[in-house]
N, C-alpha and C positions, 0 to 999 in steps of 0.2 A: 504494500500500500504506500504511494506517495503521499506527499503532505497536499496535491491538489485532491488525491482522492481524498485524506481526511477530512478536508473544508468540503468535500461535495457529499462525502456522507454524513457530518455535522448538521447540514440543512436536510440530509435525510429522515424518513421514519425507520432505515434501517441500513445495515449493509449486507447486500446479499454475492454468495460467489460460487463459482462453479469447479471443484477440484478435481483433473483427469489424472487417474495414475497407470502405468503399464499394468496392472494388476489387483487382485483384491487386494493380496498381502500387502502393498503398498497401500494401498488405502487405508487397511487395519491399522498400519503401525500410523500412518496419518492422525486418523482416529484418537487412537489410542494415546502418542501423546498430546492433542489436543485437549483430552478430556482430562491429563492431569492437570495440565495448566489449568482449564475449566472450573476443578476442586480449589486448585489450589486461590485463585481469585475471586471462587466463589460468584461466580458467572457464568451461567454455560450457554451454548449457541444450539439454536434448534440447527436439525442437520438431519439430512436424508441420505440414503446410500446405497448404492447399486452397481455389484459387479468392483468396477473399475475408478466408481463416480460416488463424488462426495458433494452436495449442493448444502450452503451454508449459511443461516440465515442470523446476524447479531443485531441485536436491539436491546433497550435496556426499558422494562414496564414501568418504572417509578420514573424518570421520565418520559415516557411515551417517545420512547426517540434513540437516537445516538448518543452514547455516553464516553468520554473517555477510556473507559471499558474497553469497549466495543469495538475503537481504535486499534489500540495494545493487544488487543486478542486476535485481531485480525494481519495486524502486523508479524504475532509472530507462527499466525499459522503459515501466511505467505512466506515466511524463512523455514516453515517445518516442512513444508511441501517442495519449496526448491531446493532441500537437502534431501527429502527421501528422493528425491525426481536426479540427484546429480549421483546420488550414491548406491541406487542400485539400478541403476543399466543393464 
């Protein structure tokens, strides 16, 4: 996520993205550490998943919108994804 896309999903009511892996097991481990991070801020993202595909929806209900959260989270799933995507080929 750049800082345009933070300020354009700022005036969003959400950030939504689309995650393609070679693979399930790419996907899982995707997932998987996702969802510690998740715990661990104690925010999690709705997310759908299929096969290969990870669709990923952050928002935050207490303000009905995009939260610093949402940013941060999204941030480092796009670094969790371009590390599972470099490192297993």
């Amino acid at each position: 996520m750049t800082d345009d896309d933070a300020a354009t999903a700022s005036a969003a009511s959400s950030i939504t993205k689309q995650y393609v892996f070679g693979d399930f097991s790419q996907a899982w481990a995707f997932m998987s550490k996702s969802a510690l991070l998740a715990e661990k801020m104690d925010h999690h993202p709705e997310w759908f998943n299929v096969y290969n595909m990870v669709n990923v929806k952050l928002t935050t209900h207490d303000c009905q919108g995009v939260s610093q959260k949402d940013i941060e989270m999204a941030k480092a799933m796009d670094e969790y994804s371009a590390s599972i995507l470099q490192t297993r080929k």
